[in-house]
Each structure stands twice: as structure tokens, then as C-alpha cells.
C-alpha positions as CSV (number, residue, x, y, z in Angstrom):
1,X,38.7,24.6,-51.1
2,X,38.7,23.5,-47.6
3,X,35.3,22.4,-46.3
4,X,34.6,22.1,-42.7
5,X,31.5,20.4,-41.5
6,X,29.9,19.9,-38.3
7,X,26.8,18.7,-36.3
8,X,25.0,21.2,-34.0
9,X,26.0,20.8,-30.2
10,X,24.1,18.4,-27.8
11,X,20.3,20.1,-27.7
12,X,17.0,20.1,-25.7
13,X,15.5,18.1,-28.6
14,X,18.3,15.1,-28.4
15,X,17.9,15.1,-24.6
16,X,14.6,14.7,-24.7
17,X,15.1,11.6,-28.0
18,X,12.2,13.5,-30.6
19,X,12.6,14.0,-34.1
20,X,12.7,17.3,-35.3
21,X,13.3,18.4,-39.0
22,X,10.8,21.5,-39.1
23,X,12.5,25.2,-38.2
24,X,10.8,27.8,-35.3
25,X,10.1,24.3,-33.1
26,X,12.3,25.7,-30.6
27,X,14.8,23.6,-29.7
28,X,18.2,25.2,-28.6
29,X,21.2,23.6,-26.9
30,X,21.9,22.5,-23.9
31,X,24.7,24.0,-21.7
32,X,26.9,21.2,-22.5
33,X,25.6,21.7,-26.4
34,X,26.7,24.9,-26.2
35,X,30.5,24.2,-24.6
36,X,30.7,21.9,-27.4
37,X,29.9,24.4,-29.9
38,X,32.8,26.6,-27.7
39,X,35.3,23.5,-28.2
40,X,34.7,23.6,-31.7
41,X,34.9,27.6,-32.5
42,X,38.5,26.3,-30.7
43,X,39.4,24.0,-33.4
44,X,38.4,26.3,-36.0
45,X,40.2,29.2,-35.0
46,X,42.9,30.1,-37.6
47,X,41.7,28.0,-40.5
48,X,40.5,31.3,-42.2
49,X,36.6,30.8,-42.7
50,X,35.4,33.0,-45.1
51,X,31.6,31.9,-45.0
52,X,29.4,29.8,-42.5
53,X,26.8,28.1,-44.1
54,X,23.9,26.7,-42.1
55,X,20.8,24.9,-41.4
56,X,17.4,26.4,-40.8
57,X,16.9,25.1,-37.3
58,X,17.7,26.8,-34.2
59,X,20.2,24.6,-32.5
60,X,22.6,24.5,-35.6
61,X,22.1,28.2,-35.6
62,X,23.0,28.8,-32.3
63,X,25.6,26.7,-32.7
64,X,27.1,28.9,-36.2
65,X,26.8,32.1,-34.2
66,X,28.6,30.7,-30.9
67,X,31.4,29.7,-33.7
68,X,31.2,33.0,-35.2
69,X,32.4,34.8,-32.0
70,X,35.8,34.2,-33.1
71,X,35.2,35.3,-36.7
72,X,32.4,37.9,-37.5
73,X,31.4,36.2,-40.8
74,X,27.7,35.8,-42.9
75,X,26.0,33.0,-41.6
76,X,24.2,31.7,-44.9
77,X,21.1,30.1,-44.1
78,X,20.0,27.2,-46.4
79,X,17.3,24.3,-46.1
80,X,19.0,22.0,-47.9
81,X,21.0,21.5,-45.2
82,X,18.2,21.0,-42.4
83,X,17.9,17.9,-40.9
84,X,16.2,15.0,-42.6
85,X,12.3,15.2,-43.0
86,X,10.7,13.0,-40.9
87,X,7.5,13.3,-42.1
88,X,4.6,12.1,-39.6
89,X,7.6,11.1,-37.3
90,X,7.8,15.4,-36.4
91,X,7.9,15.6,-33.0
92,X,7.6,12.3,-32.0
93,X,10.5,9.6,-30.1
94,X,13.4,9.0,-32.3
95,X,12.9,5.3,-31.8
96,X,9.4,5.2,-33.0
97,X,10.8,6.6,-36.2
98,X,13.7,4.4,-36.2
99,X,11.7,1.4,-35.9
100,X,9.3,2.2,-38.7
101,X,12.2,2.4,-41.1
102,X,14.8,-0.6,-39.6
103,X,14.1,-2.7,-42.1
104,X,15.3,-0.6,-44.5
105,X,17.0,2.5,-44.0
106,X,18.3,4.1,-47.0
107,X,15.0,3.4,-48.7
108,X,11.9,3.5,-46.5
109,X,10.3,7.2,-46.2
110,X,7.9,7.8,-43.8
111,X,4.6,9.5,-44.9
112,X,5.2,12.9,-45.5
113,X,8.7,12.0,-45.2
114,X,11.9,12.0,-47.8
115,X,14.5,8.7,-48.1
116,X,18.2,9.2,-47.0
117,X,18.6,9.3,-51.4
118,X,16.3,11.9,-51.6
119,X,18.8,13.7,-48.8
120,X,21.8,12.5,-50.6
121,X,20.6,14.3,-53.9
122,X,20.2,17.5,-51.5
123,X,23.4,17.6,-50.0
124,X,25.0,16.8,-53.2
125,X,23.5,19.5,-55.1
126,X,24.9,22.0,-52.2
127,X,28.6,20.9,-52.5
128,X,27.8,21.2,-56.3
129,X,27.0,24.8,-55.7
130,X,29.4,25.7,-52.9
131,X,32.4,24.4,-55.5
132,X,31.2,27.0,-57.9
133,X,31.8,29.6,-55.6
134,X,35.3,31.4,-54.9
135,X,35.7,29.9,-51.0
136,X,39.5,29.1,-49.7
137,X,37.6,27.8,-46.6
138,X,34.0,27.3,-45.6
139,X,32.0,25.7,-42.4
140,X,29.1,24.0,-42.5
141,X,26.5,23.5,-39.8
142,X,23.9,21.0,-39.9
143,X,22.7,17.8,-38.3
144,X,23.6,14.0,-38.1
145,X,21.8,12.7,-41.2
146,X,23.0,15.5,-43.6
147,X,26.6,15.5,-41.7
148,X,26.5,11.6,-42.6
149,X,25.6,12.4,-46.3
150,X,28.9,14.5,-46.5
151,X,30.9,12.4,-45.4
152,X,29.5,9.2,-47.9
153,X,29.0,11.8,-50.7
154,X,33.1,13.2,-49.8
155,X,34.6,10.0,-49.3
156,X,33.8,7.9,-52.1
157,X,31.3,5.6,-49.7
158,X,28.8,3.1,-51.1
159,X,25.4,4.0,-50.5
160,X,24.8,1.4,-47.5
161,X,27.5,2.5,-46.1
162,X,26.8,6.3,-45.4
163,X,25.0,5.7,-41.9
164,X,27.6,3.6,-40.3
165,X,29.4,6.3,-38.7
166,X,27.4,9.2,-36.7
167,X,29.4,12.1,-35.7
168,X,30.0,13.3,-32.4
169,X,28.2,17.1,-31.7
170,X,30.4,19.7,-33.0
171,X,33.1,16.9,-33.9
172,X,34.4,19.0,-36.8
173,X,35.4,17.4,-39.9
174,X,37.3,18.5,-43.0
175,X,37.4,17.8,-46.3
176,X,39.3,18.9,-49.3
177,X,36.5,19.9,-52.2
């Protein structure tokens, strides 16, 4: 099975640096978000996508449905591939977020928050599910934790090593499952 995954295009809620994990908050792309999401429906076209598989929040929906111009699929919603919960962080600036867990970012949670494991164990149990299925070829859209997680979980990486690279938005990457 061939498993496409990409980040939501550039949005309001990454101009503006706040975290947000929690659907209906209302952040959508940008105009340049969504001529990213155009470049990628580009790339995709022709690699026969038989199901789109997506997050929960609105700017990695509008970025499925801009791809889907070109291919009239389901767009499968499913949380487990939202972005990562921030906890008391919601809605605040990224960098007061990232600061509370620099000293330890695989393991610190913020309160009412989950650890990058506890998103690892998400993602995991999706691609566990998705291989069950009868997919040739499948997209997923979701956000730059999760999109990190696939590629550490896909590539064999060490733990420590699944945040060193953060992908571009709509930088679509493909695996072989």
C-alpha cells in the first residue's frame, strides 16, 4: 500500500504563532495555505487515491477538500490524526508552549496535555488500522507533530529523533506500508 502524508497548508493560526489542537476553533488557511494545498493536489494527481483520511480541524480539512478537486473521493475524518494536545497551552503563542516543554520534549506533557509517546501510540494504532484495510493508495492530512510521528514511526527512527525534521505545508511524503 502506498501511503501519502501531508501537513495542512500555511493557516491563519500559524501566522498568527498559537497552538491549536481543539476542532470548530476556526482556523482556515491563508491564501498562500491554500496555493500550497493546490501545489500539492498537483503532485498527487495520478497516484490513484482511493481514500483521504483526515484530521478534525479545519485547516487540514480545507486543505483534503482543495486536494480532492482532482479526485471526488470520502474524506474520512479521524481524531487520531488531529494535531497534538496542548493542553492549557490551547490557544496561546507556540513559544510559550515550546518553552514549557524545552527541556524535554518527547516527555514533558503540559497539564491537560498528552506527550509526543502518547501521540506516537496514536498514530501507530492508525497505520495499524489503515494496513488492515484493502487500500492500493491513501492520503493523509494532518499536522506537523502527527506528520513527524509518521515519518519516525515509517522510517525505523529512534524516539529522540522523530522531531528533528518538520515538514514543509503540504510537502507531500510517501511511504510504502
Amino acid at each position: 500500500m502506498k501511503l501519502y502524508v501531508l501537513r495542512h497548508g500555511e493557516s491563519e493560526k500559524n501566522k498568527l504563532n498559537l497552538v491549536n489542537y481543539i476542532p470548530g476553533a476556526g482556523y482556515g488557511l491563508t491564501e498562500k495555505g491554500k496555493r500550497q494545498a493546490m501545489d500539492a493536489r498537483g503532485n498527487l494527481v495520478g497516484k490513484n487515491l482511493q481514500v483521504i483520511f483526515c484530521s478534525e480541524l479545519e485547516r487540514a480539512q480545507e486543505t483534503a477538500q482543495i486536494i480532492n478537486e482532482a479526485f471526488d473521493l470520502d474524506i474520512r475524518l479521524d481524531p487520531r490524526l488531529n494535531e497534538i494536545n496542548n493542553g492549557i497551552f490551547e490557544g496561546e503563542k507556540e513559544e510559550d508552549y515550546r518553552s514549557y516543554i524545552s527541556n524535554d520534549r518527547i516527555h514533558n506533557t503540559p497539564p491537560e496535555g498528552e506527550t509526543f509517546r502518547q501521540l506516537v501510540d496514536r498514530i501507530q494504532l492508525f497505520i495499524d488500522n489503515v494496513k488492515k484495510e484493502n487500500y492500493e493508495s491513501v492520503l493523509v492530512v494532518s499536522h506537523g507533530a502527527p506528520v513527524r510521528m509518521f515519518v519516525g514511526i515509517l522510517r525505523g527512527l529512534a524516539l529522540e529523533n522523530y522531531l528533528d525534521h518538520l515538514p514543509g505545508y503540504s510537502e507531500v511524503l510517501e511511504f510504502e506500508l
